[in-house]
N, C-alpha and C positions, 0 to 999 in steps of 0.2 A: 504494500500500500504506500502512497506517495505522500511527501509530507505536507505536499498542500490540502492532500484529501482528510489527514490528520489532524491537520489547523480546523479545517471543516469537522469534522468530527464535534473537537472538542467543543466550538462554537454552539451546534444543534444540540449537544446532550447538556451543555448549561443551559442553553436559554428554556430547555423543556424542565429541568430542577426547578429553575428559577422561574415560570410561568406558573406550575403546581406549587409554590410557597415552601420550595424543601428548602429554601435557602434563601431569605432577603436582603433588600438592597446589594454593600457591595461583600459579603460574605461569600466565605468559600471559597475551594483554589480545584482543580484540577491537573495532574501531568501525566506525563505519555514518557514513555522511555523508550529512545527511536535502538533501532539497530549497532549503531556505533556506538554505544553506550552513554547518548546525550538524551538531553528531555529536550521534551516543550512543556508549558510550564505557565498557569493562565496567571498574568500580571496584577501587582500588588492594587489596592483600590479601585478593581476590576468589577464589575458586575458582572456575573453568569447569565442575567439575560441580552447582557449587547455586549460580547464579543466583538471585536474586529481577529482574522484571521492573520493579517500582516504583522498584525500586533502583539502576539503573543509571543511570549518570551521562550527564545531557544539556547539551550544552556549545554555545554563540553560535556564530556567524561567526566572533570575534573569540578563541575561547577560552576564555571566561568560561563558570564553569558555574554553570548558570541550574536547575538542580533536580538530585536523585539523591546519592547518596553520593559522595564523593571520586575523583576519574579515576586510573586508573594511572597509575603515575610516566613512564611511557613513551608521555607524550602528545606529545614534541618529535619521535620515530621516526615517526609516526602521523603528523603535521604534517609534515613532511619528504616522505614516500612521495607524500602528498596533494597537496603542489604542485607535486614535479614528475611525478604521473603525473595527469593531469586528467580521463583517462576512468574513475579508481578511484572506487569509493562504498563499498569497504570491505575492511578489511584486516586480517590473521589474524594474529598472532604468539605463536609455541610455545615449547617449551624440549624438544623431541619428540627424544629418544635420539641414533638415527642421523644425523639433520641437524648435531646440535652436533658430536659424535664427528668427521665429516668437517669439522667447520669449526678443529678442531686438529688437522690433518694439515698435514706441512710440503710437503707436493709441490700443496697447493690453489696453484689458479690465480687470485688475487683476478678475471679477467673472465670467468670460465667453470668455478666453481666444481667442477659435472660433467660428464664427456664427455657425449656423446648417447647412452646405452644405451637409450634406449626410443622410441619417436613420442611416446609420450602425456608424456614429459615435455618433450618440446618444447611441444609442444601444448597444456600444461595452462599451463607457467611463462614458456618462449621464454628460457630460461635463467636464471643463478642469479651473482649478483656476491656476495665476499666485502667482508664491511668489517671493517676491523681491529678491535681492541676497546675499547670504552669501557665505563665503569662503567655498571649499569644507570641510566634515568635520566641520566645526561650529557649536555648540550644538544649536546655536539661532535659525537655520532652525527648526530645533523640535518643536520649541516654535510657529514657524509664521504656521507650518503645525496645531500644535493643535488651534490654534487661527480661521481654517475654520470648527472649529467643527464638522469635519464629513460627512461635506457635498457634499466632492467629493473624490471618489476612484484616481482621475486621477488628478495630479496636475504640473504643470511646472515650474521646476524654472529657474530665470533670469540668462539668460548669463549663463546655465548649462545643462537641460537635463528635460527630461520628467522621473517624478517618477509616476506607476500605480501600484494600488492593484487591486486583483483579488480573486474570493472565490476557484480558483485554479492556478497554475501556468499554464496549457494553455489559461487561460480564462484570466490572467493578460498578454502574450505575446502578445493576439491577439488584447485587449485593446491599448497597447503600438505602436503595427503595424497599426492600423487602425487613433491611433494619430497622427503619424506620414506623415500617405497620407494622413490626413484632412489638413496637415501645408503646406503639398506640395500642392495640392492642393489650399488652402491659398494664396499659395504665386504668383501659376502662374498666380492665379484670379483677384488677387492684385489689386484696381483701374479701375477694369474691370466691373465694378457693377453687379456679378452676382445674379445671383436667388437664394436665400435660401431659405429652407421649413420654409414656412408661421407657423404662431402661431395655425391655425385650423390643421394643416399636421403635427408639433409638438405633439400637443394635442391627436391627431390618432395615436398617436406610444405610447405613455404614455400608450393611452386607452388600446391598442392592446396588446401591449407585458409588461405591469404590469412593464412601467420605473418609477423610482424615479430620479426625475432627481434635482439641485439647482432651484431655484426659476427664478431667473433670465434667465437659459434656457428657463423654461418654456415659460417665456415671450415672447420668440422668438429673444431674443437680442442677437448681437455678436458683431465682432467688426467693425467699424466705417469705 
């Protein structure tokens, strides 16, 4: 795929986030990690729903960016996810209602942020790790991301937004959309004792569709 069609990419799956209210005003960053091992990379105080494609920020191997307007300040979160998930080529990050909401709840489980209420959010994310919080921008998030060694594509952080990777950029969207209605969900379940899939109906999606999921999903744990 060609990296003008990539620029394009990224431009239609924001402005679609950002038309559905996953993400307001200028919140949120998206990047693509091209073949050379450079990104592209949606620029700092950017809005998701008006992209320019010329515009977007194209970064080295190394970091450096080599054309485009200025990269979000949350180029170190992006960099973090990227090294320790190796099969990621790109990764979504929202500030999307229900995700945050559930990420200030004191009953979160920082390794299994939500129980299993659905197949497809196993299946879309294979779970959801909190990290505590850091200022936006803060190089320490990098540090608390590398610190889950790899063990989840999908991760939330406090009082911030839901960061996912994905081994495409549709495949990290739908990740993030489908986090999103497990938190809504979550939340209007709330106290309501419902039914999650059991650890045997876990274990049958593992089996089934060849999931890796943390350990602690596996268990069938969520939160309390």
């Amino acid at each position: 795929m060609s990296e003008s069609t990539l620029r394009e990419s990224i431009c239609r799956y924001g402005r679609s986030l950002f038309e559905r209210g996953l993400t307001p005003g200028s919140s949120g960053n998206i990047s693509l990690r091209l073949d050379d091992g450079g990104w592209l990379v949606t620029p700092t105080n950017a809005s998701l729903g008006f992209l320019d494609p010329a515009r977007i920020s194209r970064l080295d191997a190394t970091g450096r960016v080599v054309s485009g307007d200025t990269p979000t300040k949350e180029i170190p979160l992006h960099t973090a996810l990227y090294e320790s998930r190796a099969e990621a080529r790109a990764i979504v990050h929202l500030h999307s209602t229900h995700a945050v909401a559930v990420s200030m709840l004191p009953e979160i489980d920082p390794k299994a942020v939500l129980p299993p209420l659905t197949p497809y959010y196993l299946m879309r994310t294979g779970g959801t790790a909190l990290v505590p919080y850091y200022r936006p921008g803060d190089p320490g998030v990098a540090d608390a991301i590398r610190g889950l060694a790899g063990k989840y594509s999908s991760v939330l952080l406090a009082n911030h937004g839901p960061v996912v990777a994905g081994a495409s950029l549709e495949a990290a969207v739908f990740a993030t959309e489908e986090l999103e209605e497990t938190a809504k969900l979550y939340l209007l379940l709330r106290n309501l004792n419902p039914r999650h899939l059991s650890p045997a109906q876990v274990a049958d999606l593992v089996q089934h569709f060849g999931l890796t999921l943390p350990e602690h999903e596996g268990e069938g744990h969520g939160c309390s």
